[in-house]
Backbone as CSV, one residue per row, in Angstrom:
resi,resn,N_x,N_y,N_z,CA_x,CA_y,CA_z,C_x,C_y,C_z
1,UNK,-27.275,-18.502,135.428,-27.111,-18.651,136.854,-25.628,-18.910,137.124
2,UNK,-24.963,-17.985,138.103,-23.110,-18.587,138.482,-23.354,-19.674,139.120
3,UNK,-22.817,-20.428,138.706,-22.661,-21.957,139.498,-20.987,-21.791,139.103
4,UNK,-20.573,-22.979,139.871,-19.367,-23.872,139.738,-19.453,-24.908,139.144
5,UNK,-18.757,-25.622,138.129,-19.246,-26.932,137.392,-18.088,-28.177,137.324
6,UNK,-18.121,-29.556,138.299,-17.210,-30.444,138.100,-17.504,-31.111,137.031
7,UNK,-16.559,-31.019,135.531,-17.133,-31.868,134.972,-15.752,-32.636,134.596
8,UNK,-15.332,-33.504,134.743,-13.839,-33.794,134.719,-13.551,-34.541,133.529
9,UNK,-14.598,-35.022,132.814,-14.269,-36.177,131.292,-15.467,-35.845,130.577
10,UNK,-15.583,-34.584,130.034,-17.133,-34.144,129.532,-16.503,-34.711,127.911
11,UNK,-18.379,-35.460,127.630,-18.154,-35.175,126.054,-18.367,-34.177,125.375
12,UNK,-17.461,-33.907,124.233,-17.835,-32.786,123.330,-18.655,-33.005,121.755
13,UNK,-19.927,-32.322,122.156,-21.082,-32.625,121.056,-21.373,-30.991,120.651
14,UNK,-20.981,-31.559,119.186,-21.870,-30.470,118.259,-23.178,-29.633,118.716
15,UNK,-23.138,-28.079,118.285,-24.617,-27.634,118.453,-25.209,-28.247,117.786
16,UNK,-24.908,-28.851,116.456,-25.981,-29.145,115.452,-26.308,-30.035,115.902
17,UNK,-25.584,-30.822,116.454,-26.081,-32.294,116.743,-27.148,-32.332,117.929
18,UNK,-26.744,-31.560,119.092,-27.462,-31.379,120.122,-28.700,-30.944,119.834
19,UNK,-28.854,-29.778,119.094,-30.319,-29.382,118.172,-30.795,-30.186,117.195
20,UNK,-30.366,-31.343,116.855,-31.233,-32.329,116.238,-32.074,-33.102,117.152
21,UNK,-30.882,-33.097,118.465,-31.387,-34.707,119.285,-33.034,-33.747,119.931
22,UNK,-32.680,-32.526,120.366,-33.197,-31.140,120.895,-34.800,-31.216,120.746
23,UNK,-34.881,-31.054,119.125,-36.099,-30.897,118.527,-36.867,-31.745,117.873
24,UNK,-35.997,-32.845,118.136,-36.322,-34.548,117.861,-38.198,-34.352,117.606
25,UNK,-38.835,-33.777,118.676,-40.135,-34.080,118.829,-40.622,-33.155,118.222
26,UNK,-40.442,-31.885,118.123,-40.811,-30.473,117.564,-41.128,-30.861,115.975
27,UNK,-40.183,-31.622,115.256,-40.166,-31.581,113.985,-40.816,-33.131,113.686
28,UNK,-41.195,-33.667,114.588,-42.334,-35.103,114.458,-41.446,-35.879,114.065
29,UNK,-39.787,-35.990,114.550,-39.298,-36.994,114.411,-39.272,-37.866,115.018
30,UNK,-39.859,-37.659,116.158,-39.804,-38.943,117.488,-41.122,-38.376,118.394
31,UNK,-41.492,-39.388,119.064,-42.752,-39.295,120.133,-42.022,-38.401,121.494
32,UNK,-42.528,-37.955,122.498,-41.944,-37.312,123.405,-41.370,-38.490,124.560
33,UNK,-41.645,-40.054,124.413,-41.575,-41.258,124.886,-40.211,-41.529,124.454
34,UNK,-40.118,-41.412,123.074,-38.865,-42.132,122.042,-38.021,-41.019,122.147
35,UNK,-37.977,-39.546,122.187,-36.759,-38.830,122.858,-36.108,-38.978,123.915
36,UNK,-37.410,-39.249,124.456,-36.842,-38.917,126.352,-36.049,-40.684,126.344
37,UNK,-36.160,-41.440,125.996,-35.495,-42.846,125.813,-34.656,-42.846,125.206
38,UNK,-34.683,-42.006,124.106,-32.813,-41.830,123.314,-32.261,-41.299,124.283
39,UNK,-32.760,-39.900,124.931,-32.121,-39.024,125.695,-30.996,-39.990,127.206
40,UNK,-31.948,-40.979,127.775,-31.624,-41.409,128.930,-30.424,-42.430,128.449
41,UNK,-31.183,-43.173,127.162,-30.288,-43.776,126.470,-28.558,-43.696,126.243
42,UNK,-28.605,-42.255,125.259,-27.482,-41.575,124.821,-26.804,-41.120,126.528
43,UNK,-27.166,-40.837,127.357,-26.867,-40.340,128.387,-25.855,-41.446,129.209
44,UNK,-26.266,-42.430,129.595,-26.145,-44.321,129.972,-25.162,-44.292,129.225
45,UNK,-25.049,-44.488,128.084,-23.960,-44.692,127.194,-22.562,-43.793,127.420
46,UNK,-22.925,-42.728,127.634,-22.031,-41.967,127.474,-21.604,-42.180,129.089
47,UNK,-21.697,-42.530,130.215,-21.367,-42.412,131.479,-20.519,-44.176,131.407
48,UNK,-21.254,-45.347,130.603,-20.725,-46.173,130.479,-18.680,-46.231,130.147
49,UNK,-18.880,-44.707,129.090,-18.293,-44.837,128.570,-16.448,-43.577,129.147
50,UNK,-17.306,-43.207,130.634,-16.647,-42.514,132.093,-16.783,-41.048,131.215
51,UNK,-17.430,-40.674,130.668,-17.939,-38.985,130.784,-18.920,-38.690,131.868
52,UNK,-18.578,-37.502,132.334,-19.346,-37.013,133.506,-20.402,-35.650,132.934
53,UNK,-20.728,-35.472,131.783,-20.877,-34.194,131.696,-21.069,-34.129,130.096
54,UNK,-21.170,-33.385,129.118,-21.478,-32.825,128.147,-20.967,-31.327,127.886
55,UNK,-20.291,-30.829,126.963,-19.956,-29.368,126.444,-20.481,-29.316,124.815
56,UNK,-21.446,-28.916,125.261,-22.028,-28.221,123.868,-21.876,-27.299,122.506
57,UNK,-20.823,-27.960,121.475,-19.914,-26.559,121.201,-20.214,-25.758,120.401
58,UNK,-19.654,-24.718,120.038,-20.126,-23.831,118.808,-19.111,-23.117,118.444
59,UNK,-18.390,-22.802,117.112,-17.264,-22.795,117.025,-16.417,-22.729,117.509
60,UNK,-16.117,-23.976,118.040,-15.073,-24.256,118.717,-14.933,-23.949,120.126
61,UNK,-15.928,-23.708,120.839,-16.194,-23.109,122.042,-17.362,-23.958,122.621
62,UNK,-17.009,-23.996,124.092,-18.236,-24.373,124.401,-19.666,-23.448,124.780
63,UNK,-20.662,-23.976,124.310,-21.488,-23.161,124.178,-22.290,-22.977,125.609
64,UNK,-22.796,-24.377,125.650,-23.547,-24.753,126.947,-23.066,-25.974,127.854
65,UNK,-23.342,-26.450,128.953,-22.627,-27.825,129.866,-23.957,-28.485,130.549
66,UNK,-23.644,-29.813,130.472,-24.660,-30.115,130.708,-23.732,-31.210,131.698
67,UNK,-24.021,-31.542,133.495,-23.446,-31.539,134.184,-24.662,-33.195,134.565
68,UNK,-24.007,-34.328,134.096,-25.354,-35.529,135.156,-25.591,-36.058,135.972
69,UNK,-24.981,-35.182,137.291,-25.448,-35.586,138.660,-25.577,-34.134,139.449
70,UNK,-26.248,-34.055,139.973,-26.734,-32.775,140.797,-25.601,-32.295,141.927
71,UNK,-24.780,-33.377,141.958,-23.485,-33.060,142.995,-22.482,-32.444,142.324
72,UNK,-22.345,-32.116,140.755,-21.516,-31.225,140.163,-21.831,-30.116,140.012
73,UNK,-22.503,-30.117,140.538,-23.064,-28.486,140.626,-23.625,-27.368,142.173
74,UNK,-22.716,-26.217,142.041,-22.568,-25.818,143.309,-22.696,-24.139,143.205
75,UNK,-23.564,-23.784,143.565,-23.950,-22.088,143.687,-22.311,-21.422,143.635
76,UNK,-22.780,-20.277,143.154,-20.941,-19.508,143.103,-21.475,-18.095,143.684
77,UNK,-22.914,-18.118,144.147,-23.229,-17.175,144.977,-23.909,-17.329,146.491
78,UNK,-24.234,-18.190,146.419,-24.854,-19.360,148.210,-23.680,-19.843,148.903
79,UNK,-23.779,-19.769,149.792,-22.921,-20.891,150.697,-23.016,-22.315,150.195
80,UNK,-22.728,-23.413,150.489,-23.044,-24.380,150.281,-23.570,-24.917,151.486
81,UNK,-24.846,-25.718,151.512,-25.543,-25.626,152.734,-24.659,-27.587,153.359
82,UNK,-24.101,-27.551,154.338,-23.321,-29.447,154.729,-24.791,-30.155,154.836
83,UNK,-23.919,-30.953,153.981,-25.153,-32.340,153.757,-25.129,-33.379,155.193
């Protein structure tokens, strides 16, 4: 989807790592309770810590963004509708 993305202090996390935290439950390493609680967890932490955002990398590139407030994110094909 084109969006626009503010992410101004993103952390940068490994694919591998991201596909561990990912499949946490898939591979019966964690309950779908005990992910989603690392997840919110690791998330808290990381905003504690003034990241706005996540870049997912893969050699050396970012792969995917993961943006944690819904106000960084803005259609790059819609108008933007005034709040």
């Amino acid at each position: 989807m084109p969006v626009h993305l503010s992410i101004q202090n993103p952390y940068e996390m490994s694919y591998k790592d991201f596909d561990d935290m990912a499949m946490a439950v898939f591979r019966k390493e964690k309950t779908e309770e005990e992910a989603r609680a690392h997840s919110l967890s690791f998330r808290n932490d990381l905003i504690r810590q003034g990241h706005d955002g996540i870049f997912i990398m893969h050699r050396g590139r970012p792969l995917e963004y993961v943006a944690f407030h819904p106000h960084q994110i803005v259609s790059a094909i819609s108008p933007r509708i005034p709040q």
